[in-house]
ZAMARGU-4260 file (C-alpha; in steps of 0.2 Angstrom, whole numbers, plus 5000, padded with zeros to 4 digits):
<rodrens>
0) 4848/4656/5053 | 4861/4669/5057 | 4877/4671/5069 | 4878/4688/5075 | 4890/4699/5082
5) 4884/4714/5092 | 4900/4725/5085 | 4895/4724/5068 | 4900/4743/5062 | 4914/4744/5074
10) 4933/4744/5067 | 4923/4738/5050 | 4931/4745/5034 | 4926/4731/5020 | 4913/4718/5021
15) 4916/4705/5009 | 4899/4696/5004 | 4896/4679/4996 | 4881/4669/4991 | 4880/4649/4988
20) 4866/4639/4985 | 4861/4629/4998 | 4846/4617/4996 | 4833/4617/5011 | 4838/4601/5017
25) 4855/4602/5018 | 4856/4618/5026 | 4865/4608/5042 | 4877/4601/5029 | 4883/4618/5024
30) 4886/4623/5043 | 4895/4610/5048 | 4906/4612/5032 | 4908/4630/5037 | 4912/4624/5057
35) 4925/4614/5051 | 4934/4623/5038 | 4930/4642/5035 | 4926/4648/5054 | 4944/4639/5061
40) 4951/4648/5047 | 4943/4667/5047 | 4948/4664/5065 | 4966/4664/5062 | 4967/4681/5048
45) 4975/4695/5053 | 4962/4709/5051 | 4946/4698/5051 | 4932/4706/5063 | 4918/4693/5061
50) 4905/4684/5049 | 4884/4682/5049 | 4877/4667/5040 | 4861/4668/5034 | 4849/4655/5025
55) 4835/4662/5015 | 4820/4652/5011 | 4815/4659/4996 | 4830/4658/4984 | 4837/4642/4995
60) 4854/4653/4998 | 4866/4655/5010 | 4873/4673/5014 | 4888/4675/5020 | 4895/4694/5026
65) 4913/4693/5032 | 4917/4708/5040 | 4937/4714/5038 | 4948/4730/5047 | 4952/4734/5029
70) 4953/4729/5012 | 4971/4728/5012 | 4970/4712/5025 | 4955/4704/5015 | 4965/4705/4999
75) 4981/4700/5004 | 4977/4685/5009 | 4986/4672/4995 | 4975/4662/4983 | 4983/4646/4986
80) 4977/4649/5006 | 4957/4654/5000 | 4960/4637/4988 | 4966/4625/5002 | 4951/4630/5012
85) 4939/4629/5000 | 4946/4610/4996 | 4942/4606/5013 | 4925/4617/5012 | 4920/4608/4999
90) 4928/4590/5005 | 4917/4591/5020 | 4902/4594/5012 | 4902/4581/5001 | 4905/4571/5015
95) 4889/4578/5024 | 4876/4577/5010 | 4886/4559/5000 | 4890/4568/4984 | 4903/4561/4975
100) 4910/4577/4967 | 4910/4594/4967 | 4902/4607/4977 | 4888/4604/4985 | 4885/4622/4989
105) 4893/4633/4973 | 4896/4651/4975 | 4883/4662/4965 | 4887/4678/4971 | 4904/4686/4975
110) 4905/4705/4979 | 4912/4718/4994 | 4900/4730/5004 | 4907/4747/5010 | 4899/4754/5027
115) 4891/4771/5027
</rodrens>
């Protein structure tokens, strides 16, 4: 499963890149928790080019890559922002797959890519 935008090198300085785990059958859990939390969101940053989700099968992990215009707009986003989101990630997820706490889809892998 990916989203794709055609431009995906154009205007691109940083690409941030995450990884959650995201068990097979509740792969339509994460995407609404991302529809309805992340996507609005990213929408609304200055800088912010564009994302691709992927799933893959064998490790049972979403990718994310977030493309940015720089590294400057990625980072100077405040904490407390990226925490308020990932409260509503995660709230929306729990309602999706009906656990109680926590979150159902944890980070595993946090990093930035640098186009060549």
């Amino acid at each position: 499963m990916a989203w794709a935008d055609p431009q995906v090198g154009e205007g691109v300085a940083v690409v941030e890149h995450l990884r959650l785990r995201v068990p097979q059958h509740s792969r339509e859990d994460w995407m609404v928790a991302e529809r309805g939390s992340w996507e609005p969101w990213l929408d609304k940053q200055p800088g912010f080019l564009g994302r691709e989700l992927f799933w893959d099968p064998a490790t049972e992990e979403g990718t994310l890559l977030i493309r940015w215009s720089s590294r400057e707009a990625w980072k100077s986003i405040s904490m407390a922002d990226v925490e308020q989101v990932q409260e509503r990630f995660e709230t929306l997820a729990r309602e999706q797959t009906g656990q109680v706490q926590g979150n159902p889809f944890p980070l595993v892998f946090e990093g930035e890519l640098l186009p060549q």
